[in-house]
C-alpha positions in Angstrom: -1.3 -16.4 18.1 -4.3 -15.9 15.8 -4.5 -18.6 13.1 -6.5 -18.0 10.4 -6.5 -19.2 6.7 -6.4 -16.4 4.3 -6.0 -16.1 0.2 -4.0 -13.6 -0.5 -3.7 -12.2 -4.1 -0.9 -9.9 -4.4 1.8 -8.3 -6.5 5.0 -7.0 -4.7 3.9 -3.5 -5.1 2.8 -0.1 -2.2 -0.7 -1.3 -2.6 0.1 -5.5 -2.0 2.7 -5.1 0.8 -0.6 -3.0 3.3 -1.5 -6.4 3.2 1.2 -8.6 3.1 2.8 -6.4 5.7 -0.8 -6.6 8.0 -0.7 -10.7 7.7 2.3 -10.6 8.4 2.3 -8.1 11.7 -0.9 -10.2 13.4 0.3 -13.5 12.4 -2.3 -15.1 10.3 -1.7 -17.3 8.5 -2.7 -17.0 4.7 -1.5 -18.2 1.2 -0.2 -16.2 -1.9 -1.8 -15.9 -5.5 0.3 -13.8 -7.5 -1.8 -11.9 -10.0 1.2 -10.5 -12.1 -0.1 -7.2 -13.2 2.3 -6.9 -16.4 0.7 -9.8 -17.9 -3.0 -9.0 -17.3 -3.9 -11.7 -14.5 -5.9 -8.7 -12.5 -8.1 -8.8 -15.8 -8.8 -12.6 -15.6 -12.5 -13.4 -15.1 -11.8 -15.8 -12.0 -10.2 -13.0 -10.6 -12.8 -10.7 -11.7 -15.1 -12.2 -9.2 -13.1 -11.3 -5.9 -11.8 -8.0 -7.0 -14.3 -6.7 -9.9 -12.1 -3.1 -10.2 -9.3 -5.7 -11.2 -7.3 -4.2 -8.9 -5.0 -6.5 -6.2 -4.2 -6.7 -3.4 -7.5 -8.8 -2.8 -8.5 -11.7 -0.1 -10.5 -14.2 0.6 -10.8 -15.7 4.2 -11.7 -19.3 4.3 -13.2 -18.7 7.8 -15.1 -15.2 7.6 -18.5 -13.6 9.2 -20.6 -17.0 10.6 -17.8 -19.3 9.6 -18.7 -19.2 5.9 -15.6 -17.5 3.7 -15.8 -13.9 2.4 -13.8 -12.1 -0.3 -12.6 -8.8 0.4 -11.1 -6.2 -2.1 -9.4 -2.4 -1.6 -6.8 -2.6 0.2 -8.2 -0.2 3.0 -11.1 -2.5 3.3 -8.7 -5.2 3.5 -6.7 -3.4 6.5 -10.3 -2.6 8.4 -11.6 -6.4 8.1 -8.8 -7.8 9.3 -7.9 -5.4 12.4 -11.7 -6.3 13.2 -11.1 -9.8 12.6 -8.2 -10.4 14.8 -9.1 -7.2 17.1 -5.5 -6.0 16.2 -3.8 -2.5 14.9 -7.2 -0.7 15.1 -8.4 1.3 17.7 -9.5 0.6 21.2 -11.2 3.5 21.6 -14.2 5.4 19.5 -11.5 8.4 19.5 -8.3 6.2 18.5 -10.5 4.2 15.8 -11.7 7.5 14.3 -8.0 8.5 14.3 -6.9 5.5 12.4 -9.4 5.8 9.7 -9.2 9.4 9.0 -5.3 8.3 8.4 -6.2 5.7 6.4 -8.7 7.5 4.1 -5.9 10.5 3.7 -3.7 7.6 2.4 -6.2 6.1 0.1 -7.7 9.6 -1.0 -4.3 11.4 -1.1 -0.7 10.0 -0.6 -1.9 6.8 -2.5 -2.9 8.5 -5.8 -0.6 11.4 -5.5 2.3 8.9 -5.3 1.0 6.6 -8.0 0.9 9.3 -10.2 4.7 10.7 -9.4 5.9 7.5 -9.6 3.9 7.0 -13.2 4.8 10.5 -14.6 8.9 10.3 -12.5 9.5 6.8 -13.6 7.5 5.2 -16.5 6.3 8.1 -18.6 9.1 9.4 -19.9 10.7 6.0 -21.2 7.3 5.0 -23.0 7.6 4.7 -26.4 6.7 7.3 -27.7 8.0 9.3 -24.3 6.1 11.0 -22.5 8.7 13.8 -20.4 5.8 16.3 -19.0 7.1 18.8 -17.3 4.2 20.0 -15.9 2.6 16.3 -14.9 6.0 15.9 -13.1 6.1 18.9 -11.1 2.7 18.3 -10.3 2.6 15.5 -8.7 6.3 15.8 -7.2 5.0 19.0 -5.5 1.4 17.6 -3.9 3.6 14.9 -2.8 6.2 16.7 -1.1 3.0 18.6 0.6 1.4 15.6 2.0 4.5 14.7 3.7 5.1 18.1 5.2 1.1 17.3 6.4 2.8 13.8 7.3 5.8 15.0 8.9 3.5 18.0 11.5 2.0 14.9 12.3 4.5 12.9 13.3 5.7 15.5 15.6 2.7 15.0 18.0 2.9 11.3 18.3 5.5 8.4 18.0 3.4 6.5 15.1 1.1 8.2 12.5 -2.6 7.8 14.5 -0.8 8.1 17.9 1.4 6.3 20.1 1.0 2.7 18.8 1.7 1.2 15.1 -1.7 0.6 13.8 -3.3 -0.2 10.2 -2.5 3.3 9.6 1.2 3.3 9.3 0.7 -0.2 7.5 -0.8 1.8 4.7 0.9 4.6 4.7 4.9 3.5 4.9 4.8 1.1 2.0 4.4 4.5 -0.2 6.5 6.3 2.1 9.4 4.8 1.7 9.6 4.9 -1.7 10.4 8.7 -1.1 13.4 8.8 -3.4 11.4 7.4 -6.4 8.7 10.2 -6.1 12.3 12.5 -5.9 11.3 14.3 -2.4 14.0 15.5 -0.3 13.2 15.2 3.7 16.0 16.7 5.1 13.4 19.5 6.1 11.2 16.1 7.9 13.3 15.2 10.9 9.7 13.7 12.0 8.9 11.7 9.1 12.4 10.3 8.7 12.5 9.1 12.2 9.4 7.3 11.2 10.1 5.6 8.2 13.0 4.3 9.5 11.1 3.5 13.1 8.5 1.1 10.5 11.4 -0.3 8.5 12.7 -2.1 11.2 10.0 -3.5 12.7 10.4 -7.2 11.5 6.8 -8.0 10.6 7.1 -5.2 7.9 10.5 -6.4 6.3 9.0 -9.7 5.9 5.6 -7.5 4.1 7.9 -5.9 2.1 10.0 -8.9 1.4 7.4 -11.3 -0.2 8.2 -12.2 -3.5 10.3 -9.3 -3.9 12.3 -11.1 -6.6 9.4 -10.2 -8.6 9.4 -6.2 -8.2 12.0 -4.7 -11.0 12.8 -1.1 -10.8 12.6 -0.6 -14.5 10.3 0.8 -16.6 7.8 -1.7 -18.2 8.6 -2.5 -22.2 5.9 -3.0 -25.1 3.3 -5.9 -23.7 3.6 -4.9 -19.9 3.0 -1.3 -20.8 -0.1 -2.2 -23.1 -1.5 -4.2 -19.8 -0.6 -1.8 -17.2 -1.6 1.3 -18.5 -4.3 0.6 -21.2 -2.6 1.7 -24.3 
């Protein structure tokens, strides 16, 4: 077993669990920072310093490049580091590795954003105050989701995980949004492949322990007053 201290600043949320779920799944061993994003802690200045987009999740690894520590921020920067680091979930080939990341940049380019923004426009938007129902936002983004995971799902039919025929940093990114289907209102009755898969991740359990950090934490309702002001700039 690898043993390793990492900082880990989190949030229970898609973006925090990659990580959680990836320290969890090569068995480092790490420490949590919350950085409660309804209250503004991404925007403190201490935090600033490891993640200057004042975005989480972030790390820092007491023991990085030389033996001297490193911060890393982005989650899929996070992912990369540490499959390097520990020489696990990435590729072990040129052609497997170039596999992985082209699935990891679709998920940061595309199902990331895509779902962010269904989930925003689904789920928060319309209770704001004043609301903010838009029809054509909603469709929007439920529609260029419901694409990627047809893209997903053809996939998924060529290989038992989404880079091939091992779990790798790429399904790490990718299920935390994933499985959170129902919230960006998809059906996948039509996505016998991506089904399979989802529930294939969500028993693996390395992931349920991810997903299960802190979860106390994550509420599925909308954001009121303060929290909105923080989270969305308003």
């Amino acid at each position: 077993m690898v043993t390793v201290s990492i900082e880990l600043y989190y949030w229970p949320t898609p973006n925090g669990w990659k990580i959680s779920i990836a320290l969890e799944e090569m068995a480092l061993d790490y420490d949590t920072h919350l950085v409660d994003i309804t209250k503004g802690d991404q925007f403190d200045p201490a935090f600033l310093k490891i993640s200057p987009n004042n975005r989480m999740p972030a790390i820092i690894d007491r023991d990085g490049p030389e033996g001297a520590p490193i911060s890393v921020f982005e989650s899929g920067a996070i992912l990369l580091y540490l499959a390097r680091k520990t020489g696990q979930f990435g590729g072990r080939s040129e052609r497997e590795q170039v596999a992985i990341e082209q699935w990891l940049m679709w998920q940061m380019g595309g199902l990331g954003p895509m779902a962010g923004q269904a989930h925003h426009f689904l789920q928060y938007a319309p209770h704001m105050d004043p609301p903010q129902d838009l029809p054509y936002a909603k469709d929007r983004y439920r529609a260029e989701v419901g694409r990627l995971y047809g893209v997903l799902d053809r996939q998924l039919a060529r290989s038992e995980f989404v880079a091939g025929e091992r779990f790798t940093i790429a399904d790490m990114a990718i299920w935390p949004w994933a499985h959170l289907y129902k919230r960006q209102e998809q059906q996948i009755d039509d996505k016998p492949h991506f089904s399979r898969w989802v529930d294939t991740v969500s028993a693996r359990p390395a992931v349920r322990r991810g997903r299960d950090l802190h979860a106390e934490l994550r509420t599925a309702t909308t954001p009121k007053d303060q929290a909105q002001s923080v989270l969305f700039r308003r």
